[in-house]
py3Dmol code that shows the C-alpha trace and the ligand (Angstrom):
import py3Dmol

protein = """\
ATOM      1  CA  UNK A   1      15.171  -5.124 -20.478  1.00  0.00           C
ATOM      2  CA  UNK A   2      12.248  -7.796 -20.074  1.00  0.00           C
ATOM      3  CA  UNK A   3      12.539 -10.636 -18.515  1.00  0.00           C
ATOM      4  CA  UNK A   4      10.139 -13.275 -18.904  1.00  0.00           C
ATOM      5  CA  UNK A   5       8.598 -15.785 -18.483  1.00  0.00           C
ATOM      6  CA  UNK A   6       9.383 -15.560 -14.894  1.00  0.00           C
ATOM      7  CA  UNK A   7       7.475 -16.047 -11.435  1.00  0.00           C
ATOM      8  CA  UNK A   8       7.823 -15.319  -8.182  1.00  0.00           C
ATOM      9  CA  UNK A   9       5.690 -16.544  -4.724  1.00  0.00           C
ATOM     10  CA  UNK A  10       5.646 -16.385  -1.096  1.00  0.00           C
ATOM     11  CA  UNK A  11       7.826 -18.284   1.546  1.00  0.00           C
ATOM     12  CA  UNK A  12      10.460 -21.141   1.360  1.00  0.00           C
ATOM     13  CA  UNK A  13       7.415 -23.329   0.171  1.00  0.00           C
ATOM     14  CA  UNK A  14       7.472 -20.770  -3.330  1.00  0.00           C
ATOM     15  CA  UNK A  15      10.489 -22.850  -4.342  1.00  0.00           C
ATOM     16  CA  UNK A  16       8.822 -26.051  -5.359  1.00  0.00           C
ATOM     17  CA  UNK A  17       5.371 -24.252  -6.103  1.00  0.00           C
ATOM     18  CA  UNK A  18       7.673 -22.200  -8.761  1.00  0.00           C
ATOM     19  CA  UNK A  19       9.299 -24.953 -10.263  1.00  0.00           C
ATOM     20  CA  UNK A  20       5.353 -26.386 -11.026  1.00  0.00           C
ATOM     21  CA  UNK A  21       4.687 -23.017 -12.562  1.00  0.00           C
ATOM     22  CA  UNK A  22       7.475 -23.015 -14.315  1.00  0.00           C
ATOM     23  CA  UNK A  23       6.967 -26.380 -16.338  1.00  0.00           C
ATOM     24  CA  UNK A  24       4.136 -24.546 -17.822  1.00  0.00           C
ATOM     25  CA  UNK A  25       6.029 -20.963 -18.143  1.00  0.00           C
ATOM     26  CA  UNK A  26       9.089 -22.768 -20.145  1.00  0.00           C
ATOM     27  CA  UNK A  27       6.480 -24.485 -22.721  1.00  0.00           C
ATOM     28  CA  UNK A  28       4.893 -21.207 -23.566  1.00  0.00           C
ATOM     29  CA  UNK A  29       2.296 -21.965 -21.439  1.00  0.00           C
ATOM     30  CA  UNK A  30      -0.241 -19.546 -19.856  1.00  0.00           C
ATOM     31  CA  UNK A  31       0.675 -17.066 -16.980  1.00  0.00           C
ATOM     32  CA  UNK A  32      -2.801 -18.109 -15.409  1.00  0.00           C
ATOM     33  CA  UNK A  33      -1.977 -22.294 -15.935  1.00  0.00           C
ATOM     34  CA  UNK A  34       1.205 -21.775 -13.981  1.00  0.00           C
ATOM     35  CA  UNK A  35      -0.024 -19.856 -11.420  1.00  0.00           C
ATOM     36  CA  UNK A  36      -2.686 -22.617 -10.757  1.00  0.00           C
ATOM     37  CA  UNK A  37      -0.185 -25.439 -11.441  1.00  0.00           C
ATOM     38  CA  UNK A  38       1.930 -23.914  -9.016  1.00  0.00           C
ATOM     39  CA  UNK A  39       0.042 -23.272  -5.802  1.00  0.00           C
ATOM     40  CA  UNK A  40      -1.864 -26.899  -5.779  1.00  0.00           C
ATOM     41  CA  UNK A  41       1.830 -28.094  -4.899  1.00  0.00           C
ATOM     42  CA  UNK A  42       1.830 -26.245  -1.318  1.00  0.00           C
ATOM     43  CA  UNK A  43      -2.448 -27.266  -1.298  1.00  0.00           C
ATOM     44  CA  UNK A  44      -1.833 -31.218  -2.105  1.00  0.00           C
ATOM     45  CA  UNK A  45       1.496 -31.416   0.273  1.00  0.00           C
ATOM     46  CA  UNK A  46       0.556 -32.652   3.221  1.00  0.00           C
ATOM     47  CA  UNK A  47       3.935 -31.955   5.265  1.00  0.00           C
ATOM     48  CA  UNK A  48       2.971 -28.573   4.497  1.00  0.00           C
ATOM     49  CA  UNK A  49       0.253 -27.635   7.672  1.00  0.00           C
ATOM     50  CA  UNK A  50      -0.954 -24.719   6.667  1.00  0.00           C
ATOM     51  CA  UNK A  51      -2.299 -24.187   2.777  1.00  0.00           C
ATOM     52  CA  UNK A  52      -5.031 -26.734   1.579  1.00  0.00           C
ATOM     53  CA  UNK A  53      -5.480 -30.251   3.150  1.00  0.00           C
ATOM     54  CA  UNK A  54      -3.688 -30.548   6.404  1.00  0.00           C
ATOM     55  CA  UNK A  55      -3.918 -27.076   7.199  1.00  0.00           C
ATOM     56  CA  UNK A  56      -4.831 -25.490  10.895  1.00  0.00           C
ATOM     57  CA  UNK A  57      -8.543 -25.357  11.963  1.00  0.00           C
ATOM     58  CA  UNK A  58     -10.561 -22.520  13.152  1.00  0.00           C
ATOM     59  CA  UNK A  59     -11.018 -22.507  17.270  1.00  0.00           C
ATOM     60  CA  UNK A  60     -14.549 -24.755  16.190  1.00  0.00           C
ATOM     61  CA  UNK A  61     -12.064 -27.676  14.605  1.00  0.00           C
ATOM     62  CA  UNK A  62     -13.290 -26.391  11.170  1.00  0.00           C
ATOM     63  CA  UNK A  63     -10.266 -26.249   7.799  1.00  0.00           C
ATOM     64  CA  UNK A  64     -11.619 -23.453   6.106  1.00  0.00           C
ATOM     65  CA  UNK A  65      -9.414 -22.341   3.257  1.00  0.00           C
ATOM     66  CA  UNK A  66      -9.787 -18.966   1.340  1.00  0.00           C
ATOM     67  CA  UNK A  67      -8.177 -18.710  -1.834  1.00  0.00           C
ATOM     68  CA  UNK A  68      -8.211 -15.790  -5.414  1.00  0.00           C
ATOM     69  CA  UNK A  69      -6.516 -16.348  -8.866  1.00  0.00           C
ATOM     70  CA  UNK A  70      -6.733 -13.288 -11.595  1.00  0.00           C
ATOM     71  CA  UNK A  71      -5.998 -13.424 -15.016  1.00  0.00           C
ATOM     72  CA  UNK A  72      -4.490 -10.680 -17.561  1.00  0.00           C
ATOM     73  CA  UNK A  73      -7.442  -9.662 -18.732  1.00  0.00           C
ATOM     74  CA  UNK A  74      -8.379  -8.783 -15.408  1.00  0.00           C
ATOM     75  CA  UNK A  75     -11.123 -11.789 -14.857  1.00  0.00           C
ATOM     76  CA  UNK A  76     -10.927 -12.879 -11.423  1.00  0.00           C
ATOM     77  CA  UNK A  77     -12.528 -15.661  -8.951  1.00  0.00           C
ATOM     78  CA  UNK A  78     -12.658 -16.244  -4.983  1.00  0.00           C
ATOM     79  CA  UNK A  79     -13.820 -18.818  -2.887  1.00  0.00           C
ATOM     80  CA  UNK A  80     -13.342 -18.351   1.147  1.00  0.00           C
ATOM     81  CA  UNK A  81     -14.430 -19.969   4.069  1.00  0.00           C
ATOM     82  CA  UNK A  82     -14.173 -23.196   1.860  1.00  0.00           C
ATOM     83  CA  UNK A  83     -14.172 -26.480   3.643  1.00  0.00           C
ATOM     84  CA  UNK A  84     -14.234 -30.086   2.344  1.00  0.00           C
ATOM     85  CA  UNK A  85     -12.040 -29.085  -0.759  1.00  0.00           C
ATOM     86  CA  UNK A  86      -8.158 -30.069  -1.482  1.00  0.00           C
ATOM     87  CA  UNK A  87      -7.679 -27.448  -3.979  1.00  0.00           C
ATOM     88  CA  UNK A  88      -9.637 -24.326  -3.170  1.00  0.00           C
ATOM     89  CA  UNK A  89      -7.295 -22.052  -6.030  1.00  0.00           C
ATOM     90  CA  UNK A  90      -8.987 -24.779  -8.891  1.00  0.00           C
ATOM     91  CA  UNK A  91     -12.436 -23.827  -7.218  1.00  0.00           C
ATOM     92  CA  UNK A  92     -11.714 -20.304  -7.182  1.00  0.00           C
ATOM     93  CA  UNK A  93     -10.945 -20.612 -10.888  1.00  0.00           C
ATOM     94  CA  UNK A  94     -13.991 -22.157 -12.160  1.00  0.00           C
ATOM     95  CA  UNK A  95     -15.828 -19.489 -10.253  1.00  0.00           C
ATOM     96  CA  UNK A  96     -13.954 -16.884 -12.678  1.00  0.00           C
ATOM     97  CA  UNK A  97     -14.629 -19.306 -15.552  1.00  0.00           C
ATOM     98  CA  UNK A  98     -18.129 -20.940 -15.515  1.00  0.00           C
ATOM     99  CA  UNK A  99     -19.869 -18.083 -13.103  1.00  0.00           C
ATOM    100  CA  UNK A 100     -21.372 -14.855 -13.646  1.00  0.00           C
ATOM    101  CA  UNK A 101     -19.749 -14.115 -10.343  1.00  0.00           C
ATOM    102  CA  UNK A 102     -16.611 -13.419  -8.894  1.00  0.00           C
ATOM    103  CA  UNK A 103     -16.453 -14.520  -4.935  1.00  0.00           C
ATOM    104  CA  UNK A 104     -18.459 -17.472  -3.397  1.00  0.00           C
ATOM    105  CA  UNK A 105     -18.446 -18.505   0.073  1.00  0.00           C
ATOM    106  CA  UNK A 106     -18.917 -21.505   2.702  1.00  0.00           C
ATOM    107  CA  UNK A 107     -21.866 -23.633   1.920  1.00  0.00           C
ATOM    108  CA  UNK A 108     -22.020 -22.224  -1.542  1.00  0.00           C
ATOM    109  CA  UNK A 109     -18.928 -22.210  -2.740  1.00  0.00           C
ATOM    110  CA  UNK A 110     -19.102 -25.872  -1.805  1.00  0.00           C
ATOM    111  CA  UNK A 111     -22.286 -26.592  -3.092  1.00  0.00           C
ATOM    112  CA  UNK A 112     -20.697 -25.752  -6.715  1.00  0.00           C
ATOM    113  CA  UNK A 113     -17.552 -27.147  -6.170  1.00  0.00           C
ATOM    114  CA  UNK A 114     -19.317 -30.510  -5.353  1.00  0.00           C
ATOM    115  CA  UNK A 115     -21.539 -30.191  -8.795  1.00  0.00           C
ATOM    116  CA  UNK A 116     -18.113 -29.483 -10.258  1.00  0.00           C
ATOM    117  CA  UNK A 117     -16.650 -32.787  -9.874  1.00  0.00           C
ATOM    118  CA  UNK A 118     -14.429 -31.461  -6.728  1.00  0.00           C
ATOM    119  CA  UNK A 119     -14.580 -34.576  -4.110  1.00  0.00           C
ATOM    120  CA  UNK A 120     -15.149 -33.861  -0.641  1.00  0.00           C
ATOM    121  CA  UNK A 121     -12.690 -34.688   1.744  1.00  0.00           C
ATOM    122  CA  UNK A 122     -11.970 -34.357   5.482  1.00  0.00           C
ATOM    123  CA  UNK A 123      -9.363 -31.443   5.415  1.00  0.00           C
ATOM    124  CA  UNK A 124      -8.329 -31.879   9.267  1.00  0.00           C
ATOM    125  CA  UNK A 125      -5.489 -34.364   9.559  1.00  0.00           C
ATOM    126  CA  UNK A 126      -4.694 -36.141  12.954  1.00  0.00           C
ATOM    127  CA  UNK A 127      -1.111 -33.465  13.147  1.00  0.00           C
ATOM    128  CA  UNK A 128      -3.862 -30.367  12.616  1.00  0.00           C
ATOM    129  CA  UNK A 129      -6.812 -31.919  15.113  1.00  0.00           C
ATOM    130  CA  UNK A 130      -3.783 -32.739  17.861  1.00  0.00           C
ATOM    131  CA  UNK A 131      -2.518 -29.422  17.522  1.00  0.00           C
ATOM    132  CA  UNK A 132      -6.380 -27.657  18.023  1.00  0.00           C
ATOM    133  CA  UNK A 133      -7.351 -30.151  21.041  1.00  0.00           C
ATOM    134  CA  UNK A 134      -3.816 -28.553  22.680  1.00  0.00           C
ATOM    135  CA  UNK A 135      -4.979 -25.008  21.700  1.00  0.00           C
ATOM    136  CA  UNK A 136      -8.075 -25.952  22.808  1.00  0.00           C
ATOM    137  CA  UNK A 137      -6.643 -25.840  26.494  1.00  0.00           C
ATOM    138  CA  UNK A 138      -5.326 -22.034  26.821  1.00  0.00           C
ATOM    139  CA  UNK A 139      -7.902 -20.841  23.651  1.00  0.00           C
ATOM    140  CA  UNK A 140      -5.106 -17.356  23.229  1.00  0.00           C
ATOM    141  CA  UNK A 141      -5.577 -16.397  19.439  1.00  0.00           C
ATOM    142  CA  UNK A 142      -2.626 -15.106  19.287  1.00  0.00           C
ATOM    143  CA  UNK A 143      -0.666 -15.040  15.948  1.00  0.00           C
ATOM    144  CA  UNK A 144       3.195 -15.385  15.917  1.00  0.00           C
ATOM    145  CA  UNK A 145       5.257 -13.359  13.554  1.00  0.00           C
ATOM    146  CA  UNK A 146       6.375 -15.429  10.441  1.00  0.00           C
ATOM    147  CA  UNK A 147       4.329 -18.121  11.828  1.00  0.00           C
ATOM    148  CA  UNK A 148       1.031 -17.264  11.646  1.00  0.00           C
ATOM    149  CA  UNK A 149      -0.070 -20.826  11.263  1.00  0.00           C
ATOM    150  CA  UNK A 150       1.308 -22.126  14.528  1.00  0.00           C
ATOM    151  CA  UNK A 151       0.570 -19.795  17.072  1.00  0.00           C
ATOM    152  CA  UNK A 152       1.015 -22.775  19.548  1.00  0.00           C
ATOM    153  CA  UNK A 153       4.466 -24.970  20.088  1.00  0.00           C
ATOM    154  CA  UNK A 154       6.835 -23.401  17.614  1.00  0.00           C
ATOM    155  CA  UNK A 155       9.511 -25.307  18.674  1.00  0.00           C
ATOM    156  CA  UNK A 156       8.145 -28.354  18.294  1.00  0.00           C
ATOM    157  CA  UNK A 157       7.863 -27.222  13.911  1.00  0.00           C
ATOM    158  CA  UNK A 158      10.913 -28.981  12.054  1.00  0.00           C
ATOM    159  CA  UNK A 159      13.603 -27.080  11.421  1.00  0.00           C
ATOM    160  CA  UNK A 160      10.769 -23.950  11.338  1.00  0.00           C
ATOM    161  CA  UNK A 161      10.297 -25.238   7.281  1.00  0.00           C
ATOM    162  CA  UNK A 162       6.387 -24.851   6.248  1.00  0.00           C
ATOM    163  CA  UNK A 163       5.137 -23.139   9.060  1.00  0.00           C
ATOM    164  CA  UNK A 164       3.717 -20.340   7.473  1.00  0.00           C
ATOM    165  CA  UNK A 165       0.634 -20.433   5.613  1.00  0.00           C
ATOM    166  CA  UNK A 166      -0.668 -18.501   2.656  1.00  0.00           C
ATOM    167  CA  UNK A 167       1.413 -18.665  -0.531  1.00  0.00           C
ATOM    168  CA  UNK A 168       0.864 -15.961  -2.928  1.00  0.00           C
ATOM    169  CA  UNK A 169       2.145 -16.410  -6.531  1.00  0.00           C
ATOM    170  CA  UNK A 170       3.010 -13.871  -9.907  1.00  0.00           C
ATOM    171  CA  UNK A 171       3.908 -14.997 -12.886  1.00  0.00           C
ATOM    172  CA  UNK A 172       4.621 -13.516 -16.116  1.00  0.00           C
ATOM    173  CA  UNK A 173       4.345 -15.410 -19.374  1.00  0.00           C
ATOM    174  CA  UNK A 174       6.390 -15.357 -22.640  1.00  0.00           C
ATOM    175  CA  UNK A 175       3.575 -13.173 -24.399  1.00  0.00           C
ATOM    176  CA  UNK A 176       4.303 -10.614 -21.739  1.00  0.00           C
ATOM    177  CA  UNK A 177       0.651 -11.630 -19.910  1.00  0.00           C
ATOM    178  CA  UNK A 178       0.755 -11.468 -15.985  1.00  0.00           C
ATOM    179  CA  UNK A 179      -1.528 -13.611 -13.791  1.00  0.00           C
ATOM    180  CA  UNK A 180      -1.704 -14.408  -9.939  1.00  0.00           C
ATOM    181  CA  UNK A 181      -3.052 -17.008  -7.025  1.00  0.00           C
ATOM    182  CA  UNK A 182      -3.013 -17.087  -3.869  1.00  0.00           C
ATOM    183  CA  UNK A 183      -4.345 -19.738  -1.484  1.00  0.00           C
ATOM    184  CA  UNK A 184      -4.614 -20.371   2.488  1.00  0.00           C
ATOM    185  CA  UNK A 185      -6.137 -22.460   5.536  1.00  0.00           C
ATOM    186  CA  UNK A 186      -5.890 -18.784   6.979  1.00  0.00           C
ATOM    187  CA  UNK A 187      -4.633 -17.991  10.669  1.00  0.00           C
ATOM    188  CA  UNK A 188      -4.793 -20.515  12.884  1.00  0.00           C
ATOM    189  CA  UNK A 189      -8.054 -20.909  15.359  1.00  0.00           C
ATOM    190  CA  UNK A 190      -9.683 -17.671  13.631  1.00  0.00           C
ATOM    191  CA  UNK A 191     -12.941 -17.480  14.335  1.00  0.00           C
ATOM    192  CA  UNK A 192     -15.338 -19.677  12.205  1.00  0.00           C
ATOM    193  CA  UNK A 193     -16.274 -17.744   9.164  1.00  0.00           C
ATOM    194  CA  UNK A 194     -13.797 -15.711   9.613  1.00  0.00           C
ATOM    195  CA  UNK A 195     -12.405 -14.570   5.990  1.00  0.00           C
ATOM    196  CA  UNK A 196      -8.561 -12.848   5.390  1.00  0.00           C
ATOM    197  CA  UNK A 197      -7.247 -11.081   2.995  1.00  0.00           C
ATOM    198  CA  UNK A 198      -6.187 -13.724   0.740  1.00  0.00           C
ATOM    199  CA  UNK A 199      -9.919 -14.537  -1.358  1.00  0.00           C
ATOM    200  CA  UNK A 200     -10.634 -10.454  -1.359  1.00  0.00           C
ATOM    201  CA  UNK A 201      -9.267  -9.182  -4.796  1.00  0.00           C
ATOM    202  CA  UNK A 202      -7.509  -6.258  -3.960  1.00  0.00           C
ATOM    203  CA  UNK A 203      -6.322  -7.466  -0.682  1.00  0.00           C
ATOM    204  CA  UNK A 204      -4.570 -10.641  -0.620  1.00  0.00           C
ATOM    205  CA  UNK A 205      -3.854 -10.422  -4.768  1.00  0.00           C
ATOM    206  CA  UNK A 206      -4.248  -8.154  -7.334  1.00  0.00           C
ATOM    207  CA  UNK A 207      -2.860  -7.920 -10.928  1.00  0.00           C
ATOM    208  CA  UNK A 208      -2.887  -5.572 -13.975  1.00  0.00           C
ATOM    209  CA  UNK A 209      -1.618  -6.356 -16.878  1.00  0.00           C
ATOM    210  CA  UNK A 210      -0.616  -3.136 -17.587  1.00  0.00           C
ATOM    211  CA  UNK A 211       1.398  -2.252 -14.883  1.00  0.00           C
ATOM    212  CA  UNK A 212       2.059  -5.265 -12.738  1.00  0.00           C
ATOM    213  CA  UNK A 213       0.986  -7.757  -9.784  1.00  0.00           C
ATOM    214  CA  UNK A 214       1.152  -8.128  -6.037  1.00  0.00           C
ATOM    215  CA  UNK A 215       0.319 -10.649  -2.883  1.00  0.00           C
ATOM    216  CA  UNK A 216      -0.072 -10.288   0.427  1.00  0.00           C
ATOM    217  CA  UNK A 217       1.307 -12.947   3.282  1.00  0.00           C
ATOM    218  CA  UNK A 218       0.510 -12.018   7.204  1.00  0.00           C
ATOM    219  CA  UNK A 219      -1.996 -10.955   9.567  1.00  0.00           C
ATOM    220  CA  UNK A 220      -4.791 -10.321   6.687  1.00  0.00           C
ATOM    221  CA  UNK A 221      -6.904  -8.003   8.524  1.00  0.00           C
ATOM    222  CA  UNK A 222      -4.511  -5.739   8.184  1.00  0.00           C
ATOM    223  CA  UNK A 223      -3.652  -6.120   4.333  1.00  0.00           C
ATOM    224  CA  UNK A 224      -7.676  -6.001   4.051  1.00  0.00           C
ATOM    225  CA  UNK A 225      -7.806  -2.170   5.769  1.00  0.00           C
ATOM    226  CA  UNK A 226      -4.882  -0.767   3.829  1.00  0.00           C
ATOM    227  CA  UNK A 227      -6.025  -2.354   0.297  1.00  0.00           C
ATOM    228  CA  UNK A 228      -2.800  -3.734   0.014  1.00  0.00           C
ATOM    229  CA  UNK A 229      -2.330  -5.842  -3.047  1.00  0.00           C
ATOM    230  CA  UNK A 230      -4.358  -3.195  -5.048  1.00  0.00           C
ATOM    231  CA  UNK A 231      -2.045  -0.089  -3.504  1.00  0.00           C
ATOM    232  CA  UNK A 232       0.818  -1.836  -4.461  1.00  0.00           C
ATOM    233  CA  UNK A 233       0.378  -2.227  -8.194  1.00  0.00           C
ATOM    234  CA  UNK A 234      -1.264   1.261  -8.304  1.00  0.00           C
ATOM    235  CA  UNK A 235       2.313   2.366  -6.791  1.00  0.00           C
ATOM    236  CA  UNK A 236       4.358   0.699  -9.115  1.00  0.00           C
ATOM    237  CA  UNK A 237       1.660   2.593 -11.734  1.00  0.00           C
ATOM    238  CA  UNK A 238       3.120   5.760 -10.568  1.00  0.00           C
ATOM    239  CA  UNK A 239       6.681   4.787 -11.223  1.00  0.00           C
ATOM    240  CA  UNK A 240       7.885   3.085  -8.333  1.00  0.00           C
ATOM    241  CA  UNK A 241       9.770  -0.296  -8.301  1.00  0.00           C
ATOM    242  CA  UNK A 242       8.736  -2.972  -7.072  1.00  0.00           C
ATOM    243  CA  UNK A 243      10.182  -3.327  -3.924  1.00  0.00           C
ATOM    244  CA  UNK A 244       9.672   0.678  -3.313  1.00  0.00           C
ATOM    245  CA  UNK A 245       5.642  -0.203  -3.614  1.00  0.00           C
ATOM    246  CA  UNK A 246       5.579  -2.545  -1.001  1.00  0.00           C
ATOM    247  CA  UNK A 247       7.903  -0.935   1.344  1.00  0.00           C
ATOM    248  CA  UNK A 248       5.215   1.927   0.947  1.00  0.00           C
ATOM    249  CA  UNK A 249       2.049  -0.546   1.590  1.00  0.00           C
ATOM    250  CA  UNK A 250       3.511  -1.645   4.712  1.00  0.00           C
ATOM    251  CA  UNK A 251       4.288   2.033   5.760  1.00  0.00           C
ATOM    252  CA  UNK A 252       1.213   2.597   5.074  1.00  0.00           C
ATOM    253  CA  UNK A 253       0.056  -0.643   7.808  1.00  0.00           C
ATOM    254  CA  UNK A 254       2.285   1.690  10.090  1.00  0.00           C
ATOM    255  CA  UNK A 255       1.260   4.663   9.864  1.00  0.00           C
ATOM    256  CA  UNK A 256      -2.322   3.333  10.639  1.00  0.00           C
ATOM    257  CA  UNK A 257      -1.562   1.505  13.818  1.00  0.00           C
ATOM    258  CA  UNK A 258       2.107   1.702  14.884  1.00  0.00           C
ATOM    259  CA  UNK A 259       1.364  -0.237  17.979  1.00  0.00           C
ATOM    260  CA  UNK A 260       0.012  -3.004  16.449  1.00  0.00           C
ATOM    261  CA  UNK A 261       2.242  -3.392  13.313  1.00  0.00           C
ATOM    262  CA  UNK A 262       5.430  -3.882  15.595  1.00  0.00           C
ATOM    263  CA  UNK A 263       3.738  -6.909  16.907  1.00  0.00           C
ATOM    264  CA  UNK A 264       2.266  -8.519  13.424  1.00  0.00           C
ATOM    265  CA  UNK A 265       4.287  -9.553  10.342  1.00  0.00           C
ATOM    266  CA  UNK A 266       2.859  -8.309   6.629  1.00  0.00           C
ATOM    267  CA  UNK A 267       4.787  -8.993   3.527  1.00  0.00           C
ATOM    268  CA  UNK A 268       4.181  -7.894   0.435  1.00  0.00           C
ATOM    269  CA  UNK A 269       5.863  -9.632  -2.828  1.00  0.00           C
ATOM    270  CA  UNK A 270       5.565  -8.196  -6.314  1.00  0.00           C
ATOM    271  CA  UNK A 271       6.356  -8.441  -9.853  1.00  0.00           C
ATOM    272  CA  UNK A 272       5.818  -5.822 -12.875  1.00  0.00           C
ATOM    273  CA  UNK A 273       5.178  -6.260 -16.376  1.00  0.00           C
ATOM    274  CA  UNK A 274       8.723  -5.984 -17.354  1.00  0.00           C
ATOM    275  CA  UNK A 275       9.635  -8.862 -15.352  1.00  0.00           C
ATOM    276  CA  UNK A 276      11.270  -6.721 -11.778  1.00  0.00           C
ATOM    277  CA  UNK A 277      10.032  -8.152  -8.791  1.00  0.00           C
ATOM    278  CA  UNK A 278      10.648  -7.268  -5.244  1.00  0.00           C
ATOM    279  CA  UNK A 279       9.461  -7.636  -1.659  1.00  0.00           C
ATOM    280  CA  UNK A 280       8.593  -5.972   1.625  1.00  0.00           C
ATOM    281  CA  UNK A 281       7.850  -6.645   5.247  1.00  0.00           C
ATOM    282  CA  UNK A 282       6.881  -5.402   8.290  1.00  0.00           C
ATOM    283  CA  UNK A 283       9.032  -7.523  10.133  1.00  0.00           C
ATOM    284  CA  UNK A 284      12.464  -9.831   9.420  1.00  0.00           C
ATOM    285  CA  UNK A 285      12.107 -13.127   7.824  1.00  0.00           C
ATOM    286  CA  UNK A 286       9.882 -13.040   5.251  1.00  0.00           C
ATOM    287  CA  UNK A 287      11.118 -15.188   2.203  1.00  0.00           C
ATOM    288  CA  UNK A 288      10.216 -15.257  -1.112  1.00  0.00           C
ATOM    289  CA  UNK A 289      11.250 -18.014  -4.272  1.00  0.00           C
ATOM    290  CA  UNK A 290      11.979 -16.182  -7.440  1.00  0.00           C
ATOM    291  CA  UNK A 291      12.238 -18.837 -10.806  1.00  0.00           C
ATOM    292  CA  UNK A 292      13.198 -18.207 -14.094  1.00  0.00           C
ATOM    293  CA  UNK A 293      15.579 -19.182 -17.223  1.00  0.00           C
ATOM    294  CA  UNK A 294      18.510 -18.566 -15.637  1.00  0.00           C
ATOM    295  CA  UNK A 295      17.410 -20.277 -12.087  1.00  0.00           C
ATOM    296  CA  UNK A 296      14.806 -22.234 -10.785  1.00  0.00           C
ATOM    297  CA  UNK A 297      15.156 -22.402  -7.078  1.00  0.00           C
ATOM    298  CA  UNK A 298      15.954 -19.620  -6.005  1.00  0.00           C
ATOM    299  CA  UNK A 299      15.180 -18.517  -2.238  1.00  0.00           C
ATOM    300  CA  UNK A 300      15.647 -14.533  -1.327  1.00  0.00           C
ATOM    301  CA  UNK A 301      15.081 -12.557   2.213  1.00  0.00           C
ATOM    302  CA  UNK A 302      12.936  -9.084   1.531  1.00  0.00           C
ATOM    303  CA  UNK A 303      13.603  -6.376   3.201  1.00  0.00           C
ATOM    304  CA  UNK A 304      11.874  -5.123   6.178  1.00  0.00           C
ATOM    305  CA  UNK A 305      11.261  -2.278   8.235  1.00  0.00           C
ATOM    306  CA  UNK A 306      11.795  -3.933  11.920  1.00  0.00           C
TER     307      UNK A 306
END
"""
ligand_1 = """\
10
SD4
C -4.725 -14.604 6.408
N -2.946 -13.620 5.101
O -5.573 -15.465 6.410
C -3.443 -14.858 5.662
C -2.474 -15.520 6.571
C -1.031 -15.535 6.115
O 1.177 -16.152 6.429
O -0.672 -15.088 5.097
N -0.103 -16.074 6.869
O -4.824 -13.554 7.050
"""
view = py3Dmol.view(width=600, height=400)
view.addModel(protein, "pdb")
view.setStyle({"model": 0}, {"cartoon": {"style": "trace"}})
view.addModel(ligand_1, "xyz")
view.setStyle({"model": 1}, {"stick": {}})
view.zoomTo()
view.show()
């Protein structure tokens, strides 16, 4: 049985970014509209530290967001290492739209987002800059499972809510079409430059209309060696479910450093062309808002290995 429209997306912050995407889903709209629609909730909210404005800086005080939308047809578009822009997923479209291209980064990327009509703005809010100057102090990069965005004074987060930072979103439209974004400020006090998994199509995202979609949320460098998104949908290709595809990509993290991936959270969240979704993680906690006709706010655990 189908089910559709429907979409799905990363962390407790999915639940409102689905409810966007679904005003568009519910009026017939486009897979790809709701998609967008939906993640510039988590980019414009500002009690939300860690996608779009208000997000973490790099260890040089730099908000550099990374964000990749892809469309049924299979057109795609990337910006990363983005600074200056609120809405890095509408860049990142327009890139797939009015480019011959499909990824542009730092200065470019905000070259043509500036000739685009996109207004620069400072990114780094006083909450962000506080935070950095503290970091600043002990400079450990060290990323916190589940909270990759605030790898310094988790207990000083509100009731842990928005404290993690890329949100990765599927939808599926009511002419069966499939499209996905996914947008981040990145880990907090990366290096500058330094680019995730989330912009690399593939890695962070990756859909086919023909079989399905995934996202990635976690330590990106690791989602960016295994190929994640992509192995994923090529899983569910070969007959798996949902879930049982990403419970196999983040084997597959295992399997190539089983040190490391006991210390690191990946999950993976994804959604087929029949409308079956399901998630995986490395480690507990890893949350993921499912919306459609029969409810909107809907809040799930996936399963994980640890
Ligand atoms: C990155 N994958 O930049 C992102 C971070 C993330 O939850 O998803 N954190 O590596």
């Amino acid at each position: 049985a189908m089910n559709r429209p429907i979409v799905v997306s990363t962390w407790d912050f999915g639940v409102a970014a689905n409810q966007a995407a679904w005003a568009v889903l519910e009026a017939g709209g486009r897979a790809l509209d709701a998609v967008e629609a939906g993640v510039r909730v988590p980019e414009a909210d500002l009690t939300n530290l860690t996608v779009g404005k208000g997000g973490y800086p790099d260890r040089d005080g730099h908000v550099t967001l990374d964000a990749c939308i892809m469309d049924e047809h299979g057109n795609c578009g990337s910006v990363a290492a983005l600074a200056h822009i609120a809405h890095p997923i509408s860049v990142a479209r327009m890139v797939m739209e009015k480019t011959p291209h499909v990824m542009l980064v730092g200065e470019g990327a905000l070259q043509f987002a500036l000739e685009n009509g996109f207004e620069k703005e400072n990114l780094l809010t006083p909450e962000a800059e506080s935070a950095w100057k503290e970091w600043l102090k002990e400079k450990q990069y060290k990323p916190v499972i589940n909270i990759e965005n605030k790898s310094f004074n988790v207990e000083r987060l509100p009731g842990n809510r928005y404290n993690h930072d890329t949100i990765g979103m599927l939808a599926l439209d009511a002419a069966g079409n499939l499209s996905g974004a996914c947008t981040t400020s990145g880990m907090a006090f990366k290096m500058h430059g330094r680019v995730g998994d989330s912009p690399i199509i593939g890695a962070g995202l990756y859909v086919d209309n023909e079989v399905g979609g995934a996202t990635a949320t976690g330590v990106g460098e690791e989602v960016i060696r295994t190929v994640g998104s992509f192995l994923v949908v090529e899983l569910m290709r070969q007959g798996l479910t949902p879930a049982e595809a990403c419970h196999e990509a983040v084997r597959r993290i295992i399997r190539k450093k089983p040190e490391t991936a006991k210390e690191i959270q990946v999950g993976f969240l994804a959604l087929n062309n029949r409308g079956e979704y399901g998630a995986f993680s490395l480690q507990k906690g890893f949350s993921y808002a499912v919306c459609d006709a029969r409810q909107q706010d809907l809040l799930l655990d996936g399963e994980s290995v640890y």
